[in-house]
MIMIMI-335430 format. One record per residue: residue in one letter; x negated, y, z negated of N, C-alpha, C in turn. Coordinates in pm, 1 decimal. Last residue first. Layout:
A X Y Z X Y Z X Y Z
...
//
This chain:
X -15899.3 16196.3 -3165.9 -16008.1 16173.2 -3131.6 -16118.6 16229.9 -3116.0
X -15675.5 16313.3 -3213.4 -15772.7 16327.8 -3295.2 -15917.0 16306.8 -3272.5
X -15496.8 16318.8 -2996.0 -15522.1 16456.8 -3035.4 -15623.3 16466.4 -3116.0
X -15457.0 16036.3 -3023.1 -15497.1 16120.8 -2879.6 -15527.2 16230.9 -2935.3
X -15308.8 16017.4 -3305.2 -15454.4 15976.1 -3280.2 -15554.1 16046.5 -3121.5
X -15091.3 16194.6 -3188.2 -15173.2 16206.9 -3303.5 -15278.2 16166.5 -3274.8
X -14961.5 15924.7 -3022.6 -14956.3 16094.4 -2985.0 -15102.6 16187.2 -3036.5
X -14933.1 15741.5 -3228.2 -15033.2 15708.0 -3100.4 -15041.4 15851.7 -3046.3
X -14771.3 15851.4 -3374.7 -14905.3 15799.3 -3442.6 -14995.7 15736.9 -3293.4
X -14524.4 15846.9 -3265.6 -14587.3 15981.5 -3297.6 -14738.1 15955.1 -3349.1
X -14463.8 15538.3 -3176.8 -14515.6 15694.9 -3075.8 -14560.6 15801.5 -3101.4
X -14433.6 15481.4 -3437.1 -14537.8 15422.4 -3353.4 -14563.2 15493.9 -3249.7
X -14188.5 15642.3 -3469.9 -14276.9 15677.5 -3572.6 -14449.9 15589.0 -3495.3
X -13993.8 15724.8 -3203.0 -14053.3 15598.3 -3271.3 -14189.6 15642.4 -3403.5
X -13830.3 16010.7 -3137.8 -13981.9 15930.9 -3101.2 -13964.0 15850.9 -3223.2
X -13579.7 16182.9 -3040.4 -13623.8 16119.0 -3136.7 -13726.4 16002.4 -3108.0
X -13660.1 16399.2 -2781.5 -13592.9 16321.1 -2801.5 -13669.5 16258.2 -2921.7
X -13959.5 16505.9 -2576.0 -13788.2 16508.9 -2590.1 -13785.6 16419.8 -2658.1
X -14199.4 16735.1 -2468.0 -14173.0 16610.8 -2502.0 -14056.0 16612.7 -2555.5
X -14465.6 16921.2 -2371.1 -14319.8 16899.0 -2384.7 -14299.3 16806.3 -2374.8
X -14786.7 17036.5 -2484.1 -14712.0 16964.7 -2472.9 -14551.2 16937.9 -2488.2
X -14886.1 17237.3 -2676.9 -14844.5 17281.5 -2573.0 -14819.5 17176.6 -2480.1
X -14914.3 17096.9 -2913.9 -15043.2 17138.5 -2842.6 -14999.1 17198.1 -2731.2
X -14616.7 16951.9 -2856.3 -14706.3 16909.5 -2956.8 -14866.0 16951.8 -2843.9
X -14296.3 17064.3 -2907.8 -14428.4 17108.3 -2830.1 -14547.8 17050.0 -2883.1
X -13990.5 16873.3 -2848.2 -14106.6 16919.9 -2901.7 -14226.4 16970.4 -2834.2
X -13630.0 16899.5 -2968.7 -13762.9 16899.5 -2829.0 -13847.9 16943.7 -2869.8
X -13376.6 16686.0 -3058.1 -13515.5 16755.2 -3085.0 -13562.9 16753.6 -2943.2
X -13175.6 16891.8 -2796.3 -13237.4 16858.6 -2942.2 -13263.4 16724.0 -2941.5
X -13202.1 17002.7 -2474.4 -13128.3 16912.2 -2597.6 -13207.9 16897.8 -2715.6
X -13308.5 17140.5 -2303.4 -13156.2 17121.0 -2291.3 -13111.7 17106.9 -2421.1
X -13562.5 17385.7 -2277.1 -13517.0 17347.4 -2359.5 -13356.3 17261.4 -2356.0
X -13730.2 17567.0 -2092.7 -13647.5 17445.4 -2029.9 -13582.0 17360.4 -2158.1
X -13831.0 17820.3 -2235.9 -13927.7 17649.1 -2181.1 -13847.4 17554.6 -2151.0
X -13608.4 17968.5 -2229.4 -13681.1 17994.1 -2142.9 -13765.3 17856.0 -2126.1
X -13447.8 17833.5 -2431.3 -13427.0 17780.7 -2287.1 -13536.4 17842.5 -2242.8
X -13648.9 17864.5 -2638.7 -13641.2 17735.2 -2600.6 -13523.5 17718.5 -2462.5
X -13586.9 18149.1 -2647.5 -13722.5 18086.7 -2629.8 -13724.4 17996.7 -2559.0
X -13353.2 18187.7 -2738.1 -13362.4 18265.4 -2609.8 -13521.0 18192.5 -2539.9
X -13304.9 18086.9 -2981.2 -13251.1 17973.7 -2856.8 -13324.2 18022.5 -2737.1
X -13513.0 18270.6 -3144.2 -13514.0 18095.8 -3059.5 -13451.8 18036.7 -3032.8
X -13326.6 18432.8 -3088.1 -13471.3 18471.9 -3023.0 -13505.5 18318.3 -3034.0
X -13128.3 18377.2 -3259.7 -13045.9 18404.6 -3112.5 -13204.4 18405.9 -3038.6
X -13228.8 18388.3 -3497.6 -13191.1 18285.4 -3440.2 -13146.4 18277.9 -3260.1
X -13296.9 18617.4 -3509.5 -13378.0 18555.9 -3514.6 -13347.8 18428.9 -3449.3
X -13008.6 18763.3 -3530.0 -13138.6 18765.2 -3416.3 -13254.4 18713.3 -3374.8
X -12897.9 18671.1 -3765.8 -12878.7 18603.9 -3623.8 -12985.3 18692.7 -3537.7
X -13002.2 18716.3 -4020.4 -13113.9 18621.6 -3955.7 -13029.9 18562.2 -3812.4
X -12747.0 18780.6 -4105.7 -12847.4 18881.5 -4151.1 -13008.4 18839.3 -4050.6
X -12460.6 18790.5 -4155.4 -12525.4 18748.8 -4057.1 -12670.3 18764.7 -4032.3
X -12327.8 18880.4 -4425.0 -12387.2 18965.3 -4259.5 -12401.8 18924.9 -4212.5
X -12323.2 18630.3 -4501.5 -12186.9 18676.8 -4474.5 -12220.6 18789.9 -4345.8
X -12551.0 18572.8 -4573.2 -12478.7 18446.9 -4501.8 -12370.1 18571.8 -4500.8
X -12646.4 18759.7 -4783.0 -12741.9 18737.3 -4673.2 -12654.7 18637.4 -4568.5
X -12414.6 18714.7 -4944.0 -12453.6 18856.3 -4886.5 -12542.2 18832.7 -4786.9
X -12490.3 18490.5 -5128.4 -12406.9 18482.6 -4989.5 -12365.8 18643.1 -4885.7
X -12742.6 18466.1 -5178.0 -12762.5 18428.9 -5015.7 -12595.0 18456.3 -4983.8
X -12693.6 18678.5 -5364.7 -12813.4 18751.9 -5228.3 -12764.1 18623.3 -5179.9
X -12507.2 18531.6 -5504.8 -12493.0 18642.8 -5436.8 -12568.7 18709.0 -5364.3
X -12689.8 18276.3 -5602.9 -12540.9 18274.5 -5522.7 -12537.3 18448.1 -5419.7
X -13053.8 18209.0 -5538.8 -12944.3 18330.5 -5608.3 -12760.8 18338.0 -5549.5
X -13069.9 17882.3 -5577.8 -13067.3 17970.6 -5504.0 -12975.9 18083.6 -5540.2
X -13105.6 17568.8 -5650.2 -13126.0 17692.6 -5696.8 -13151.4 17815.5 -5671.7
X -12990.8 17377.6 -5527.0 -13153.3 17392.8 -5483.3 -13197.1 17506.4 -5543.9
X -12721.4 17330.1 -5597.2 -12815.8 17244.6 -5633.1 -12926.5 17258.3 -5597.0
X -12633.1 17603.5 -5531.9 -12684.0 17558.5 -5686.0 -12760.5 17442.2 -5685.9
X -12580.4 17574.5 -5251.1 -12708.1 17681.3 -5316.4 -12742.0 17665.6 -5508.4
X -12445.2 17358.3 -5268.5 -12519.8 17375.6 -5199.1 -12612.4 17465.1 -5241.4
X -12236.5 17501.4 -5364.7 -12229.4 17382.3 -5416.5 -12403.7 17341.5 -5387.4
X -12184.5 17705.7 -5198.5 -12191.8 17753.1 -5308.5 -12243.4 17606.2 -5384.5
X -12107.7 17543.8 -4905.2 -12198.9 17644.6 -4946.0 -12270.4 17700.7 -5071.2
X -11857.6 17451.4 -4840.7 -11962.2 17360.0 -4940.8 -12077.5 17422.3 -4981.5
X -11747.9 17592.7 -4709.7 -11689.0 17618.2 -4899.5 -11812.0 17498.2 -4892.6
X -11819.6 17558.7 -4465.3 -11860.2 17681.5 -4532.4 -11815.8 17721.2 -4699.3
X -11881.8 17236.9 -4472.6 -11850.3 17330.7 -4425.0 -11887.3 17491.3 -4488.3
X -12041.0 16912.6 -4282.9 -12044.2 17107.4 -4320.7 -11975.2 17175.7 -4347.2
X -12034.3 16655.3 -4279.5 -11928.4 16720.3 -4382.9 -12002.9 16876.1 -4412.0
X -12261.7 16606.7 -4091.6 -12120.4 16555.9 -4091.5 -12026.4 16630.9 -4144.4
X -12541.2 16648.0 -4345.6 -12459.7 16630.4 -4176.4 -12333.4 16589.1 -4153.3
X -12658.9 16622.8 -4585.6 -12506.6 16648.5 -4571.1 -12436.2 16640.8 -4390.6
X -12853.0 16601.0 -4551.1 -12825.5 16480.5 -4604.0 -12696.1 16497.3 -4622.5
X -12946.6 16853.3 -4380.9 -12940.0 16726.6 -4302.0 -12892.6 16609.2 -4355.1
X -12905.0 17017.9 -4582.5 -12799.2 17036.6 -4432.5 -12808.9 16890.1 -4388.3
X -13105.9 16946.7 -4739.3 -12962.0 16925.2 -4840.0 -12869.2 16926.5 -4682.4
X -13331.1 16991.6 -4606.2 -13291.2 16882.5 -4632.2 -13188.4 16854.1 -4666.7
X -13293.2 17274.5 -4598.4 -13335.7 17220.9 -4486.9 -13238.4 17062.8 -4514.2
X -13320.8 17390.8 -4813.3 -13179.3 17393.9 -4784.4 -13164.1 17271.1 -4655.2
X -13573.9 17298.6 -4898.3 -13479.4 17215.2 -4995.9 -13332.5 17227.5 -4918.5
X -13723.6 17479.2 -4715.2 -13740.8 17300.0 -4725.4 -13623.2 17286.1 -4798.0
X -13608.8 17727.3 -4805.8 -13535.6 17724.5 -4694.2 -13641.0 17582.1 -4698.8
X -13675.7 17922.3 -5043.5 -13625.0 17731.3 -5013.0 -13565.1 17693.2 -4899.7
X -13754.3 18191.3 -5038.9 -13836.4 18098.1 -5106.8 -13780.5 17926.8 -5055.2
X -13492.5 18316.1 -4986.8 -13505.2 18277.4 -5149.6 -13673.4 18263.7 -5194.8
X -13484.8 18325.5 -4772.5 -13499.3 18415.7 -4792.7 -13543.3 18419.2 -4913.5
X -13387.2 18062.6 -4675.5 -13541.1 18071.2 -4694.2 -13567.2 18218.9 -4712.2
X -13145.2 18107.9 -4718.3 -13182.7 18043.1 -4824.7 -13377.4 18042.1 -4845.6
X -13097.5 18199.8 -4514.6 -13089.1 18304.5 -4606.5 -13151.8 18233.7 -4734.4
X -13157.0 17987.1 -4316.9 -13294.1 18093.1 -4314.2 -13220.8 18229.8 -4474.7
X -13009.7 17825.8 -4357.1 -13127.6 17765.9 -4354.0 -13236.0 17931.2 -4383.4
X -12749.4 17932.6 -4302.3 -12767.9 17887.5 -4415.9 -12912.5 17833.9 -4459.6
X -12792.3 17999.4 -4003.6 -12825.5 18092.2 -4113.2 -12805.9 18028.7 -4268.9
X -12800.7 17705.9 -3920.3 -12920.4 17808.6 -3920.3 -12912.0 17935.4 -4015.8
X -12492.7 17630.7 -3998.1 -12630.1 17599.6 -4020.8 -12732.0 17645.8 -4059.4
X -12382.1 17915.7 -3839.1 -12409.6 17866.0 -3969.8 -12485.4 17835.4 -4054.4
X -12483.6 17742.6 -3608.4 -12517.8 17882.4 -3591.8 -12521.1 17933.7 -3792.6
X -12302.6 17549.7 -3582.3 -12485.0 17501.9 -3569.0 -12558.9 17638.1 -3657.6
X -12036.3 17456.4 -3563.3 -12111.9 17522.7 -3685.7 -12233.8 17524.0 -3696.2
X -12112.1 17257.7 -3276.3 -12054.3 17331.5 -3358.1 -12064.6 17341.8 -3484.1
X -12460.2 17303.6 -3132.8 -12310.5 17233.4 -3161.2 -12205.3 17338.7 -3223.6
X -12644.0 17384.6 -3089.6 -12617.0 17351.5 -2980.1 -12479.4 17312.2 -3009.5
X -12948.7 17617.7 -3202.1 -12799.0 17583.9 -3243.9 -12739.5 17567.4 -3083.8
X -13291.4 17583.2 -3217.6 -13195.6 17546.3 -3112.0 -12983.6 17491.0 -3135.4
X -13520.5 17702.0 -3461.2 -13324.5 17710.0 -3431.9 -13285.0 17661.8 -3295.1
X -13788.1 17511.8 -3549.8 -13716.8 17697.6 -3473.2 -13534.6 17629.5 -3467.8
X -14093.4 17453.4 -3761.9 -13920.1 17449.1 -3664.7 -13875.5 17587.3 -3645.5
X -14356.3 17328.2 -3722.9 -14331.7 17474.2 -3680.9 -14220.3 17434.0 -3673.9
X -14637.0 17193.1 -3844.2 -14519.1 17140.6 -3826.8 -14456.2 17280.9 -3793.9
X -15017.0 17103.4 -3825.6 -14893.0 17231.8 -3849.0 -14761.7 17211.4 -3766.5
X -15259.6 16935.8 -3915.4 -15161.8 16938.7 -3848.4 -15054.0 17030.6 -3865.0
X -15462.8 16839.1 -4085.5 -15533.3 16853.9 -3947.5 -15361.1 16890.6 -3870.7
X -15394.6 16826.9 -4348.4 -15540.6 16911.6 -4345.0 -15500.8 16914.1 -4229.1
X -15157.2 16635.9 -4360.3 -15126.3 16780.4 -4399.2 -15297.1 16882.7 -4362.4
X -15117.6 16400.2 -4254.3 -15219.6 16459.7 -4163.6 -15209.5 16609.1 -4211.1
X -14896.2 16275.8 -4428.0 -15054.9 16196.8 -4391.2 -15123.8 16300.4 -4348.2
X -14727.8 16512.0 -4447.2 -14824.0 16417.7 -4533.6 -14926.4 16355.6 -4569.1
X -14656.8 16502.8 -4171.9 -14657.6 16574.0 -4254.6 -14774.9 16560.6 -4404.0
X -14530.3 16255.2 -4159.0 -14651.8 16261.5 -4069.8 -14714.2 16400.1 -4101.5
X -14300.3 16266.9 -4322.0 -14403.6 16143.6 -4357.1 -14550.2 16145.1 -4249.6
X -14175.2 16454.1 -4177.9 -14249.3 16493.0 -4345.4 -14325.8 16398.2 -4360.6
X -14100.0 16362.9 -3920.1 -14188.3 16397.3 -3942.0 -14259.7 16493.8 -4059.4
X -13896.6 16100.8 -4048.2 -14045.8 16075.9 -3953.6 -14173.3 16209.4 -3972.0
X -13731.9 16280.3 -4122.7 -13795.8 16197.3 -4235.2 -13954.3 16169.5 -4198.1
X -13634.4 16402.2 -3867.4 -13712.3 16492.3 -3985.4 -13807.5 16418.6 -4076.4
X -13484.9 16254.6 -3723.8 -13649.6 16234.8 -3726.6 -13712.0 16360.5 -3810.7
X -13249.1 16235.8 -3798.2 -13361.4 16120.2 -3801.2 -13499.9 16181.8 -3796.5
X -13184.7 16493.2 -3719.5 -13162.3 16427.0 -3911.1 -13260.1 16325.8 -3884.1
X -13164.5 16473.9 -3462.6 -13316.4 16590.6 -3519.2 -13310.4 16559.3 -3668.5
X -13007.3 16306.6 -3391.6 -13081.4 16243.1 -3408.1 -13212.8 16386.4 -3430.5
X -12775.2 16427.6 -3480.5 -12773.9 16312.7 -3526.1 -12916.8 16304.3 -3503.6
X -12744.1 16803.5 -3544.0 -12790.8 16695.3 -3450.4 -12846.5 16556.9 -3487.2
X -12702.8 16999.3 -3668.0 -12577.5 16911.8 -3660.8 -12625.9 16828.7 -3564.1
X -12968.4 17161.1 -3711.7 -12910.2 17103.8 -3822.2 -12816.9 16956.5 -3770.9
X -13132.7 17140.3 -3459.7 -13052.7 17150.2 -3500.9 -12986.7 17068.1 -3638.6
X -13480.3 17287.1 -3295.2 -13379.7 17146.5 -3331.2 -13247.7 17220.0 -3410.1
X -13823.5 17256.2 -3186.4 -13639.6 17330.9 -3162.5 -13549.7 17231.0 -3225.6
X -14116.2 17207.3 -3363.2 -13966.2 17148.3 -3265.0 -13844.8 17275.6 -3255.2
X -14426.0 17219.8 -3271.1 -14313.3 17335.1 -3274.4 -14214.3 17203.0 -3221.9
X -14751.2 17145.6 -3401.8 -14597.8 17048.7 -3330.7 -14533.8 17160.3 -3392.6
X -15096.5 17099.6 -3341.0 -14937.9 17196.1 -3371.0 -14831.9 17164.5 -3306.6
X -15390.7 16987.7 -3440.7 -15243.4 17002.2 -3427.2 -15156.5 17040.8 -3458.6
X -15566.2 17126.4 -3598.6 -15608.0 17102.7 -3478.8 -15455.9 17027.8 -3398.3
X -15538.0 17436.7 -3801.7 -15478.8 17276.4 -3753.4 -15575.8 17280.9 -3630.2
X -15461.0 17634.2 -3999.3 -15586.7 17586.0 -3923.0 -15606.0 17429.9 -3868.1
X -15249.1 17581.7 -4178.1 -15307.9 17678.7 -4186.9 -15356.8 17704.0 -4028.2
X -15105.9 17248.3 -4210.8 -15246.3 17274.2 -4205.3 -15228.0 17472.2 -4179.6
X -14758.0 17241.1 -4354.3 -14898.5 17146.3 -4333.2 -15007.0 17255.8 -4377.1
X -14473.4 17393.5 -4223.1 -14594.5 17297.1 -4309.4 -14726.7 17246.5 -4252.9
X -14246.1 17691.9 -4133.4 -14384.4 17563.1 -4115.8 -14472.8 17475.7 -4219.9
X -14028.0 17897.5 -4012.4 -14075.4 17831.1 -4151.6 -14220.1 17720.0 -4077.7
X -14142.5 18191.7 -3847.4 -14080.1 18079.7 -3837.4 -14177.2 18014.5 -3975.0
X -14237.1 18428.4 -3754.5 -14134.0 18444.3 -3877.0 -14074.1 18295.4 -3858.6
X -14195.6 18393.4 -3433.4 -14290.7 18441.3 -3499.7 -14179.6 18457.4 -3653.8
X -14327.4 18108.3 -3182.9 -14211.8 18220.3 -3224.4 -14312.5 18314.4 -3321.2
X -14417.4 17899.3 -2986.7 -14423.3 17911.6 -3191.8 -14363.8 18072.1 -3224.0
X -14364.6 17933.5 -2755.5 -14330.0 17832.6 -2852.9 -14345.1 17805.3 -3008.0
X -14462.1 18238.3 -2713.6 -14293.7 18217.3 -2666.2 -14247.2 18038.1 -2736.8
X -14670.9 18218.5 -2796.3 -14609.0 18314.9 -2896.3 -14449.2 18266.6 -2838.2
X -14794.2 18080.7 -2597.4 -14818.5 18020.5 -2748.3 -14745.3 18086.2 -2808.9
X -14735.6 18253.0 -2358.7 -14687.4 18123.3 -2368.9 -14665.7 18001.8 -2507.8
X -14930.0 18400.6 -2445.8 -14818.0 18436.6 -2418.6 -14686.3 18297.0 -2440.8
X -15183.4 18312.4 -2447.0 -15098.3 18353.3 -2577.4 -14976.9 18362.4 -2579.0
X -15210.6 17920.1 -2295.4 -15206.2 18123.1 -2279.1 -15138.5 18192.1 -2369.9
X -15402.2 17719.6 -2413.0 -15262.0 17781.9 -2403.3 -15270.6 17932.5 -2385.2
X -15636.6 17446.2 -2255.5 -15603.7 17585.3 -2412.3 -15477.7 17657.8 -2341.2
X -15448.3 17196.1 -2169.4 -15626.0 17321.0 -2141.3 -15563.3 17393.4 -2248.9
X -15315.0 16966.6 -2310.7 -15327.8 17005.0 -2247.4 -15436.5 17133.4 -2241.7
X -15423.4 16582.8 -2327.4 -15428.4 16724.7 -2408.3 -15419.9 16872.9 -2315.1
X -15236.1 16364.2 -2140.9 -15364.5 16404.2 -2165.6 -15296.1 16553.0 -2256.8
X -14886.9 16273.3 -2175.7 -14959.4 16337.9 -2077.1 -15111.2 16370.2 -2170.5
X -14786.0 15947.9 -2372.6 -14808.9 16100.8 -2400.6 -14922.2 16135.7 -2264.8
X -14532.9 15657.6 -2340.3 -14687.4 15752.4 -2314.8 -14700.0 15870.9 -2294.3
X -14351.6 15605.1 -2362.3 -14379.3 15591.2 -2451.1 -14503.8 15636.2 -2464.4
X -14198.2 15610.4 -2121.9 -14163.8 15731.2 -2146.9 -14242.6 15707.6 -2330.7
X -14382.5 15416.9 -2021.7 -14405.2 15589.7 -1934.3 -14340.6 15717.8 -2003.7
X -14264.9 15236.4 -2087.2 -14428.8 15233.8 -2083.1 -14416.5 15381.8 -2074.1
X -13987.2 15250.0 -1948.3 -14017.5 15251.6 -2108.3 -14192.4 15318.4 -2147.1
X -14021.4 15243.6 -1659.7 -14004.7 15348.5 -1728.5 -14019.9 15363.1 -1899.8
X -14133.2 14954.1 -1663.8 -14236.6 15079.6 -1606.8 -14191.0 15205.4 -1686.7
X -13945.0 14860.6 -1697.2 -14017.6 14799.6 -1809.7 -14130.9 14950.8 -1762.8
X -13803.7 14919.4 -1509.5 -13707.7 14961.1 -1628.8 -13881.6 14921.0 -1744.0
X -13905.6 14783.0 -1280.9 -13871.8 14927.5 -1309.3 -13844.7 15017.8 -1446.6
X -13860.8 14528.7 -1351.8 -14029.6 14621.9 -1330.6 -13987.3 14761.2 -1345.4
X -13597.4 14519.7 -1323.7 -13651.6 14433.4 -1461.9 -13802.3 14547.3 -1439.1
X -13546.2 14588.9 -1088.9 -13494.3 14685.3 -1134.0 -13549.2 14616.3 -1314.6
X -13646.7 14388.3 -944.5 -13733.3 14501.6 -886.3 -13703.4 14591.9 -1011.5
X -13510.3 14142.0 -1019.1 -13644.4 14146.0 -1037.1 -13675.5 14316.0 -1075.6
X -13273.7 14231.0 -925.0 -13294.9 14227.8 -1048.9 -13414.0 14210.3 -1060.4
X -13378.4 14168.7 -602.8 -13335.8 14293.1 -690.4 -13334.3 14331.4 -810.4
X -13433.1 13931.5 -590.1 -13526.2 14010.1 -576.2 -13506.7 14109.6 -650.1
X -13177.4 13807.5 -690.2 -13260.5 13806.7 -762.0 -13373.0 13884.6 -753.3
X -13006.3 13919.3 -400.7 -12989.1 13946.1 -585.5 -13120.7 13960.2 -701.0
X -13131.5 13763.8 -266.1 -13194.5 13894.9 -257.6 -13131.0 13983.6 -366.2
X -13103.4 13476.0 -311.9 -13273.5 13557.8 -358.1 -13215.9 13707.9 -312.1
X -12846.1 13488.7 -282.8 -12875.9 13515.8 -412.3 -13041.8 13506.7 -441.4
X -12821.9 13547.0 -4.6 -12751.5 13637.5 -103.2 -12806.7 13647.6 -242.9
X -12904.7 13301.9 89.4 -12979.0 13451.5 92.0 -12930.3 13528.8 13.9
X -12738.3 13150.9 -33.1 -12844.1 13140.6 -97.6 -12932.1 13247.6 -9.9
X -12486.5 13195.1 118.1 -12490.3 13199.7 -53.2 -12638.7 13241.5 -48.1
X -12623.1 13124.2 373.3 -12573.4 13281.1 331.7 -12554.8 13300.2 200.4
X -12644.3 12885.2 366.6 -12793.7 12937.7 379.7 -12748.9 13094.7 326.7
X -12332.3 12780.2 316.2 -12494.9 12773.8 219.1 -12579.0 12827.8 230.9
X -12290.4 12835.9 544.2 -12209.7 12947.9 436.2 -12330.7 12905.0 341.6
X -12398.5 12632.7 693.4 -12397.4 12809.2 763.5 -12404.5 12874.9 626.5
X -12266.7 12489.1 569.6 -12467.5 12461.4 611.0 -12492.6 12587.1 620.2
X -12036.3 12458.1 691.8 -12094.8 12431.5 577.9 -12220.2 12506.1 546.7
X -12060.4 12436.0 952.0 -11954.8 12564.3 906.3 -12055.6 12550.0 753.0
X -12383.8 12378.4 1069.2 -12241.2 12308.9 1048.6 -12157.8 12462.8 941.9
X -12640.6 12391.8 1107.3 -12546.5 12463.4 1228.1 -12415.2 12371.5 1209.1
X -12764.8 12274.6 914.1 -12772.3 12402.1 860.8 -12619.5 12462.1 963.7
X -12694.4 12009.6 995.8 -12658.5 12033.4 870.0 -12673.3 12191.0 871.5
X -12728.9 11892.8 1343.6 -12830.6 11968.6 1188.4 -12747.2 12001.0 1138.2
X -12524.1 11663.5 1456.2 -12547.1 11779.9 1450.5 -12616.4 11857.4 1356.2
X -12485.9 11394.5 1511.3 -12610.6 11419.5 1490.7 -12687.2 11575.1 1443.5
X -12212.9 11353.9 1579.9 -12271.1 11383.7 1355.2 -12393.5 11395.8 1397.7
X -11974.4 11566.9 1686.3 -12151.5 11507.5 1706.6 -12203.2 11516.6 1586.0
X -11681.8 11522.0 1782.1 -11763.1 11605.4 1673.4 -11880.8 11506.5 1676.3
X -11509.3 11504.3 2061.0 -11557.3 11434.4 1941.7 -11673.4 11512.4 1881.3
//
């Protein structure tokens, strides 16, 4: 005969209940652990490393290249070198971001791009960027690549150099040699040497940093540098 005085936990029942319900604090512990974790990594990847010590030349000439386009300051107390790519969804985003930081901080800040061609027709791209800055407009070709992203091709070219006004036959003589691939081939050769994978990657002061930033991240970045 079965003993009803028997505790509830040491019943078949009782048993499988206490096991559900370890099971599900140690679920919940878990999701806990991986909720802190995830909130830790955001914080961390939204926070910029201290300013780094002054830059060895060497090391300053291998991230700011040389014969590279740039805006702003002359005499900056900030210098942001990106690597980036025309055909890269998110180096189109954050161009806007950084003409509008451009702008604000044109006395205290120098914008530096270099060629990291990663896709396809990247290489193109770049030389459509630099024969045109042969002109004088390599900003206007800049922008016309990125508001065209998607639909590159090489007959859109001519369409392209009229609307920014660009001599047809020097750029397409300058685009048909190839005339600026060494240049270009010297900043990919750069940006892997600094561990470069993916577009945008930035050097801000000799700082490495990745990936399309929040316009609230580049203005907290900035202010650290201004202080």
């Amino acid at each position: 005969m079965e003993n009803i005085d028997k505790k509830w936990y040491k019943k078949w029942w009782g048993a499988l209940m206490l096991i559900i319900l370890a099971l599900f604090l140690a679920f919940g512990a878990a999701f806990a652990f991986y909720i802190y974790n995830l909130s830790k990594e955001i914080k961390e990847k939204n926070k910029f490393p201290a300013p780094a010590e002054k830059i060895d030349e060497n090391r300053r000439a291998l991230m700011e290249g040389s014969g590279n386009y740039w805006l702003g300051s002359a005499k900056p107390i900030i210098t942001i070198v990106e690597f980036s790519d025309f055909a890269c969804p998110y180096c189109k985003n954050s161009s806007a971001k950084i003409r509008e930081l451009i702008i604000k901080y044109k006395d205290t800040m120098k914008y530096v791009f270099r060629d990291m061609p990663l896709h396809e027709n990247s290489i193109d791209l770049a030389l459509a960027g630099r024969c045109a800055g042969e002109q004088g407009l390599f900003w206007p070709m800049h922008d016309k690549l990125f508001q065209n992203q998607g639909a590159f091709e090489t007959a859109n070219l001519p369409e392209f150099i009229e609307q920014i006004g660009a001599d047809k036959i020097k750029f397409k003589n300058c685009f048909d040699s190839k005339k600026y691939l060494t240049q270009i081939t010297k900043d990919f050769s750069d940006g892997d040497a600094l561990g470069v994978k993916g577009t945008p990657a930035w050097f801000i002061n000799g700082n490495k940093i990745e990936g399309d930033l929040p316009i609230e991240t580049w203005e907290n970045i900035i202010s650290q540098f201004l202080k």
